[in-house]
C-alpha positions as CSV (number, residue, x, y, z in Angstrom):
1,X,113.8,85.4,55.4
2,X,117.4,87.0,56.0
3,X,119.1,86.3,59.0
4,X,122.3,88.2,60.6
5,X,124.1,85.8,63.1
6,X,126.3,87.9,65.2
7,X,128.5,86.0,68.0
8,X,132.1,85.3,68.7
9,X,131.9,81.7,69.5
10,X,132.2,79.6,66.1
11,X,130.4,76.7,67.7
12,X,127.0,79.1,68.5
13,X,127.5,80.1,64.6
14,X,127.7,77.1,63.0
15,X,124.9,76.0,65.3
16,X,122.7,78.7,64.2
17,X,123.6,78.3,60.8
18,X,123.0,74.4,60.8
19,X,119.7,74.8,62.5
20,X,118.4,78.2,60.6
21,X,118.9,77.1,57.1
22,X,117.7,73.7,57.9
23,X,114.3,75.5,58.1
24,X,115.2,77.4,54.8
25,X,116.6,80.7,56.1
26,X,119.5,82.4,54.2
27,X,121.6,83.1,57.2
28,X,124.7,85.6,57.5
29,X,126.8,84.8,60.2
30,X,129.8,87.4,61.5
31,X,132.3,86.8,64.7
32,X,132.4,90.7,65.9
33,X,130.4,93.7,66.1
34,X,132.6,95.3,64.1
35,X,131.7,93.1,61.1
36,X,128.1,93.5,61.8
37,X,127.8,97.0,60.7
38,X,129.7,97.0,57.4
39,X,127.6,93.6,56.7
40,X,124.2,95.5,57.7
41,X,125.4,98.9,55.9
42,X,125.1,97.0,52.7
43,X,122.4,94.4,53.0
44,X,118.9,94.3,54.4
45,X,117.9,91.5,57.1
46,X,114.8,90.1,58.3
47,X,116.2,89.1,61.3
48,X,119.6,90.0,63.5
49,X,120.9,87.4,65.9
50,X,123.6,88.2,68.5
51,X,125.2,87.8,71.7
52,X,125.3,90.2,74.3
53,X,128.8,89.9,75.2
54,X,131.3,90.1,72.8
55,X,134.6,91.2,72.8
56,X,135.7,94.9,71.5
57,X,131.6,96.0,71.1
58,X,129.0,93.8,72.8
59,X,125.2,93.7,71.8
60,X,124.0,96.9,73.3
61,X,126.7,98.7,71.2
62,X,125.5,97.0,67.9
63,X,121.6,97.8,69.1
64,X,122.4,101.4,69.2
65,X,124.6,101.4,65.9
């Protein structure tokens, strides 16, 4: 399974990441919105992780993207 990681916060990545592929996910993990899209415009995902608030574009934005 594919796994977008979308959140600002490095230490809430790496977490994700740490804890996700310990379980054998291939996980993705982006800082902004912003990267989100191109990242999702050119790969397919199982899964999309992200925080609600986020600076520039928050979680909503990225829903309705």
């Amino acid at each position: 399974m594919r796994i977008l990681v979308v959140d600002d916060d490095t230490m809430v990545i790496a977490s994700c990441r740490r804890i996700l592929e310990a379980d054998g996910f291939d996980v993705t993990a982006v800082q902004s919105a912003d990267e989100a899209i191109e990242i999702v415009r050119k790969n397919d995902f199982d899964l999309m992780l992200f925080d609600v608030k986020m600076p520039k574009h928050d979680g909503p934005f990225l829903i309705r993207e």
